[in-house]
Legacy VTK file of the C-alpha trace (Angstrom):
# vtk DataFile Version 3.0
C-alpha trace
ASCII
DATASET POLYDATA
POINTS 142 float
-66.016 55.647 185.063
-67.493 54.162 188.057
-67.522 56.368 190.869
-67.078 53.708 193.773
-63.931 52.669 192.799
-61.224 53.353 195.380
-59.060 54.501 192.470
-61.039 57.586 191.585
-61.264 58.744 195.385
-57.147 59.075 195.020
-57.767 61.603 192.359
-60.027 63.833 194.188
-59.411 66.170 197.285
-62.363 66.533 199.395
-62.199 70.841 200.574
-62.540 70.405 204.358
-64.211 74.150 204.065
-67.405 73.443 201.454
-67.071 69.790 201.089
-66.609 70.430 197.238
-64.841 67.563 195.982
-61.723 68.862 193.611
-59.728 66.569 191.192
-55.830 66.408 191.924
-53.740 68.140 191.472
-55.677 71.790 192.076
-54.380 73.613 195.335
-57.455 75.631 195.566
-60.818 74.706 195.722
-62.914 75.437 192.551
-65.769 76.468 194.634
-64.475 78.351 197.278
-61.124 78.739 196.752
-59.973 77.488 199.436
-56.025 76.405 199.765
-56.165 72.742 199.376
-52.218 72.324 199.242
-52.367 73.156 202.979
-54.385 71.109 203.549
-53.692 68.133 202.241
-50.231 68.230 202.667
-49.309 67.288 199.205
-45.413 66.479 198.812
-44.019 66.877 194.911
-41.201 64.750 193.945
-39.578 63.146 190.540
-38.956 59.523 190.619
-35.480 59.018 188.208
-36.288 55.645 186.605
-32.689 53.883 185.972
-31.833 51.342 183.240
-31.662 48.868 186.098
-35.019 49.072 186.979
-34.313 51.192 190.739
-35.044 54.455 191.358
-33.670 58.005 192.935
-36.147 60.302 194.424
-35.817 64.113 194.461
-37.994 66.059 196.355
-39.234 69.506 194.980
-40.147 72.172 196.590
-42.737 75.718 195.668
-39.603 77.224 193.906
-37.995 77.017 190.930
-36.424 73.309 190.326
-33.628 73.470 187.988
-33.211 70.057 186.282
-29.212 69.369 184.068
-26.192 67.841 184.500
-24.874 70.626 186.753
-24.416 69.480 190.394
-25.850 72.732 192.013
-29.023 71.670 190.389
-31.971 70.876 192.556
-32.121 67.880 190.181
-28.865 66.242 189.261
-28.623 63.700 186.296
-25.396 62.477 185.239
-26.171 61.927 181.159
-23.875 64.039 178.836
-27.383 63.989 176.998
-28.804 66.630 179.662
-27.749 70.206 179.484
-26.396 71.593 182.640
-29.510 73.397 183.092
-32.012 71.967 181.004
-35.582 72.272 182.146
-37.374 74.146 185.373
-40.283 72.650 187.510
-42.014 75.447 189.017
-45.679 76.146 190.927
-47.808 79.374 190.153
-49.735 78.779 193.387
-52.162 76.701 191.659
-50.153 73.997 189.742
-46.810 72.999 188.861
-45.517 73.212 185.570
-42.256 72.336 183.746
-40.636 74.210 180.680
-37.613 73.517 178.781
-34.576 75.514 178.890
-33.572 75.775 175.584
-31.639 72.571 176.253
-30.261 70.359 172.887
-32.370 67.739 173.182
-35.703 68.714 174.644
-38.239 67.873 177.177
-41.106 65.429 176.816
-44.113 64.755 178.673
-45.596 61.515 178.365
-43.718 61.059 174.967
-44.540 64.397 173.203
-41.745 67.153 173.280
-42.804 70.395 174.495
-42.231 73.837 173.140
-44.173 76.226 176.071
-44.497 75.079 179.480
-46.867 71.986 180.011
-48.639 71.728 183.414
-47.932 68.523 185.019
-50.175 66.030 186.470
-49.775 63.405 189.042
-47.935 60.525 187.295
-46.746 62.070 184.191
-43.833 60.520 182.603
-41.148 63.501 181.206
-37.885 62.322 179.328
-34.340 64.538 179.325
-32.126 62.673 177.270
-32.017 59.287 178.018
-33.215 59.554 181.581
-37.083 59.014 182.231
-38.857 60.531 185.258
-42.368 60.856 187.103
-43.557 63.574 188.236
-45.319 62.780 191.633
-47.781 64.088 194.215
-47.342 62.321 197.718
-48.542 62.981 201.389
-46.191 64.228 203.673
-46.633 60.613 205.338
-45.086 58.781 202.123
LINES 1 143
142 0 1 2 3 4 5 6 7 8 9 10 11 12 13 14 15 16 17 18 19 20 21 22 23 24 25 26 27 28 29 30 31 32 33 34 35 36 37 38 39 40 41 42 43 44 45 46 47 48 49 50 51 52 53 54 55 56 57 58 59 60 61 62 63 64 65 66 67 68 69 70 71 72 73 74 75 76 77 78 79 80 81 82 83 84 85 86 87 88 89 90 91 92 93 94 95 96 97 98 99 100 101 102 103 104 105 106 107 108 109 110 111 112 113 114 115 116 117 118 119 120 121 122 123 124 125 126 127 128 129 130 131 132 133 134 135 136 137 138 139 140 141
């Protein structure tokens, strides 16, 4: 991996108390511990990929996200293959993570289905049915 690339500096968060350089997406420094979510500013969002190619956003917040067809859901999808309430994205102050709710069909992260909760990373793909979405980290600017 070369280091210069401007690529790798969008995976790392420079602490702006020891300088440390941390890779995305920890909220606290490994060094110092500092909280990098802060910060940085660091939005998290799903991207709903449609069929024809657009694209919904849905912003997330430190809480619990319930994802299913119900339309309380901080994440409503309209797919009869999507439980009501069939997965949670949540953050344990250091990272998020995203666990299945005992829905029918499953949850999968970047193809493979889950059984515990799976920690997600910037840009991971997870499928509920027949809906695909990406789990992103922004800046508040985006």
């Amino acid at each position: 991996m070369n280091k210069s690339d401007p690529k790798n500096k969008l995976l790392k968060n420079t602490c702006p108390n020891c300088r440390f350089e941390n890779r995305l997406p920890n909220f606290f420094c490994t060094k110092c511990g500092f909280n990098l979510k802060k910060s940085t500013g660091l939005v998290p969002k799903l991207i709903l990929i449609k069929p024809d190619k657009t694209s919904q956003e849905f912003k997330l917040d430190d809480q619990k996200n319930i994802i299913g067809r119900h339309n309380t859901n901080t994440v409503f999808i309209d797919d009869e293959q999507i439980s009501r309430k069939h997965a949670v994205i949540y953050f344990d102050q250091e990272n998020y993570w995203i666990e299945d709710l005992r829905s029918k069909n499953g949850v999968y992260v970047n193809g493979k289905k889950i059984a515990l909760p799976q920690r997600l990373r910037n840009g991971n793909l997870i499928k509920l049915g027949a809906a695909m979405l990406r789990f992103e980290l922004s800046n508040r600017s985006d």
